[in-house]
N, C-alpha and C positions, 0 to 999 in steps of 0.2 A: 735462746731456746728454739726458735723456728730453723734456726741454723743446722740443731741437735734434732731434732725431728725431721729435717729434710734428706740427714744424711743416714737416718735411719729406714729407708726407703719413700718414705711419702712424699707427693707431690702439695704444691702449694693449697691446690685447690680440696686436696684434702681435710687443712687446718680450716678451723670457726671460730673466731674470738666471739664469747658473748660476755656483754656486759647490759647495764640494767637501764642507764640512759645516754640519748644520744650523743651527753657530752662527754661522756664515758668511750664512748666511741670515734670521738675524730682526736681524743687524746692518744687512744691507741695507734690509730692513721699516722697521726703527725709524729708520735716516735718512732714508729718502723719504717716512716719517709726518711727523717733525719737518722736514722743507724743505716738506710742503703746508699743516703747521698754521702756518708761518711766512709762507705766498706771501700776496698781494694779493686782494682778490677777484675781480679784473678775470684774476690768474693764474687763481685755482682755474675762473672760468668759460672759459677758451679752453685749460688743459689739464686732462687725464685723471690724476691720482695714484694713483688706487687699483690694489693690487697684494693676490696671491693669494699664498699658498703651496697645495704638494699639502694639509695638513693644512687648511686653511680649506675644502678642497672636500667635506671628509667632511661626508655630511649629516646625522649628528648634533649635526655642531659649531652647525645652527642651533636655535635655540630651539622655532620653531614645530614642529619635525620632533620633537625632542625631548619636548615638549608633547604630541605624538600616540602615540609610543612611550610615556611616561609613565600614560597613559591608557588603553593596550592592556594596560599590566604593571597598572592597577589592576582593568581587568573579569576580567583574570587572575586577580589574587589582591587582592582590594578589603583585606582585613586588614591591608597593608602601609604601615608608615606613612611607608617611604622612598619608597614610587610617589608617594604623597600627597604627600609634600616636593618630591618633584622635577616634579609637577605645576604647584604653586601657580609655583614659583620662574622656571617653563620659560613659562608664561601670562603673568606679570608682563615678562620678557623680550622675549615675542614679541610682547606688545602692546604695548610700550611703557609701563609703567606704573610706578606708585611701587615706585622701588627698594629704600623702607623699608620696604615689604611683603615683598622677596623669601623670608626667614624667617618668613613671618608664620602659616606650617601647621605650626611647629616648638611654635608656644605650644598653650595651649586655647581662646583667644580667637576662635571659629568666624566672630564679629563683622569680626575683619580680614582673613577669607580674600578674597583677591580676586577668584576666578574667578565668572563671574554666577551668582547665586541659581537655586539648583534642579540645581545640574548634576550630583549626584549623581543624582538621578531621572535624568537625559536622559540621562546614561553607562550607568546601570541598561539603559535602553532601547533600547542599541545592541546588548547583552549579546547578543542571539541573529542581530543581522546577519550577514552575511558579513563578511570582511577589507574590503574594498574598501568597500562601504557604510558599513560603521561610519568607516572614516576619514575618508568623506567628508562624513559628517553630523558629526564631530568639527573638520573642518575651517570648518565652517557655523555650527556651534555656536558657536565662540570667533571667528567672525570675522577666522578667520586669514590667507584671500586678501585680506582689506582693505589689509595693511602690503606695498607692493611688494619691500621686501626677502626678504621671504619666498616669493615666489610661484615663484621657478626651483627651491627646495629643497623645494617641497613637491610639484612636479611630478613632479621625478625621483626622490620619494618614490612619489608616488602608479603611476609607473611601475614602481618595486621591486614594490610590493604586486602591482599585477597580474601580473606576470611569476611572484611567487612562487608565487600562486594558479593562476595556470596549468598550473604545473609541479606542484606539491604540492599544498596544498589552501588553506582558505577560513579555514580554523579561527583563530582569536585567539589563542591559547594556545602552538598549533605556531608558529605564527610570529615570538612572541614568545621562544621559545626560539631560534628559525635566527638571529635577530635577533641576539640576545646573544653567539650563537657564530661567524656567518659574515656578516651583512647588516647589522651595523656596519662593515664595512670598506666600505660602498658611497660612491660620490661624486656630486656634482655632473654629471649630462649633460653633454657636448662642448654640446650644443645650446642647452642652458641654463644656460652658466658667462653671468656676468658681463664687462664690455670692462675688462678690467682686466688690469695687467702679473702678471706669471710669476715668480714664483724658486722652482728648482727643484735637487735634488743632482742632477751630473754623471751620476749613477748611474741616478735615475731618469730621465734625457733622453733613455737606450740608445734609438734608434730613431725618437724626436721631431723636431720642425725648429720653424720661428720663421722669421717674416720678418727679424728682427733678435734677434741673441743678445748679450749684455753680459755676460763672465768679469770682475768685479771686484777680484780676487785671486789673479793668474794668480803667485802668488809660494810656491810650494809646495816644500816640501822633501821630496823622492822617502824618504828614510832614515825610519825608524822610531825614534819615542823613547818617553824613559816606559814608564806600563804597557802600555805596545801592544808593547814591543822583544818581538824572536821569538825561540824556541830553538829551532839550530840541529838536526836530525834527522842524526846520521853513524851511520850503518853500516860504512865504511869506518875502522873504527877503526883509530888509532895503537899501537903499538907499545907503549910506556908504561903505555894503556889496552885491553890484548888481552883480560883477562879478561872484560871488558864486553861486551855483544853491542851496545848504542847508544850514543853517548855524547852530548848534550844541553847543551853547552856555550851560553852567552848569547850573541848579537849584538852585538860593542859593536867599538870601535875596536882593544882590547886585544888582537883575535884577525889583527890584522894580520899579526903577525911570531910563529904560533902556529905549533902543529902544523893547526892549522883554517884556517889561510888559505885556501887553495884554496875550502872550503865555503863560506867566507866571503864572498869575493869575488863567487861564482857569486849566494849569496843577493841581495847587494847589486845585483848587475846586476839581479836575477829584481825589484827593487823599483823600479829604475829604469824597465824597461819595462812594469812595472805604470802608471807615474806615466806616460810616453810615451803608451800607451795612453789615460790619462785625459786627457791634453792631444786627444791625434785625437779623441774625443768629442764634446769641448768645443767643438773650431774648425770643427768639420764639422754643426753643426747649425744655422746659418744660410741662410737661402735668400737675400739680400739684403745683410746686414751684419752684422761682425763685429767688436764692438768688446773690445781685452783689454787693461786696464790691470796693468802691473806697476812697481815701486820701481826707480830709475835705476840704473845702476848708472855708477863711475868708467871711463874708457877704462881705462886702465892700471893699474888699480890691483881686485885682487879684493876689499877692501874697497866694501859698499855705500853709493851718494851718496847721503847721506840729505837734499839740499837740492833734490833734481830734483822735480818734478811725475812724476806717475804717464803713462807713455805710453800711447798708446792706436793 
């Protein structure tokens, strides 16, 4: 389908998979990994595979960004020998490098560390830059605009830092704190994402659009089960149970033909047009097209045909 849609003009980044959780969502990931690690080469050159989740957009997820946060926690507090681990392992990452190193600042063997010789002095020596300088001479140092993967998350890195600088201050220390507390949750720039497809929850789409939207699992069951079932809140207590000021009876089928029927019922509706609501989300977020695949079903029969193809 992505195939059929890319060769119909649209770019990758055009497409949006939503579906409703996020396990829904790396099942998606992992089949459109294994159809590109399976296509031709002649495929992988005339189309686009690559696909994001929100969570790949965090730019701590990359290495290089990491690598510099790593590096701001050691002029921090150089004593640590967890800054130091997650130094060497964040450098081997981002460079590209032997990945039988990655543990290699867990031993004593100073001989295997891999980051270039001397960089303890040249870290030493950022100590009294500013925010913004030090990272950028950190970025220089290890060569880390070399690797093009790296260069949109370091940007939007290097955008965080000044913004934070602007607003608060310059200091290493402080920012290494907002960091851990509030400026981990940053992502990827609009400007500087990647052309690459979308999956995303329904929930976070509130307000989004996509030239083309793709609901894979439009096969949802509005009712609640499991550990998720709710208890019922009645204040209107029954008769039976007068002494009680609430009574908190379970959600289940059992309370059909209860004294709780009525709350029952109304709850049930009140989860039905929760699920309504998540469908109008879903199919209102295309500017173009709307593809939404769901399991057949028999004309006549409320059992489902499990022999149909998925429609679309």
């Amino acid at each position: 389908m992505i195939e059929k849609i890319q060769d119909d003009g649209y770019r990758a980044e055009d497409i949006l998979f939503l579906c409703r959780t996020n396990e829904e969502g790396k099942s998606i990931i992992s089949r459109i990994l294994e159809h590109s690690a399976a296509c031709t080469p002649d495929q992988r050159g005339r189309y686009n595979y690559e696909i994001t989740s929100g969570e790949s957009l965090f730019l701590e997820r990359n290495p290089a960004v990491t690598l510099i946060l790593s590096c701001l926690k050691y002029l921090a507090d150089p004593g640590s020998r967890i800054n130091r681990s997650l130094m060497v392992r964040s450098f081997v990452l981002a460079t590209g490098g032997d990945e039988e190193l990655i543990y290699a600042a867990d031993t004593e063997d100073d001989a295997r560390n891999p980051p270039p010789g001397g960089w303890e002095h040249d870290l030493d020596s950022f100590r009294n830059a500013s925010l913004f300088t030090a990272t950028e001479n950190m970025i220089r140092h290890f060569s880390l605009g070399s690797h093009p993967e790296n260069v949109a998350y370091i940007s939007s890195f290097q955008d965080v830092v000044l913004a934070y600088s602007g607003r608060y201050s310059s200091d290493i220390s402080s920012f290494v704190a907002w960091w851990d507390s509030d400026g981990c949750k940053s992502t990827l720039s609009q400007s500087d994402r990647q052309d690459a497809m979308r999956v995303m929850t329904i929930h976070k789409a509130k307000g989004l659009q996509s030239k083309v939207v793709i609901v894979p699992f439009a096969d949802w069951d509005f009712s609640k089960h499991g550990f998720s079932r709710p208890l019922l809140w009645v204040t209107d207590v029954p008769a039976p149970f007068a002494p009680m000021p609430v009574v908190l009876p379970e959600l289940s089928s059992r309370l059909d033909n209860s004294l709780f029927s009525e709350e029952a019922g109304m709850e049930k509706a009140s989860d039905w047009l929760d699920g309504v609501n998540l469908l109008y989300v879903a199919f209102t977020r295309a500017v173009d097209a709307l593809f939404v695949m769901a399991p057949g079903y028999a004309r006549h029969s409320r059992r489902r045909c499990q022999c149909r193809e998925p429609h679309q």
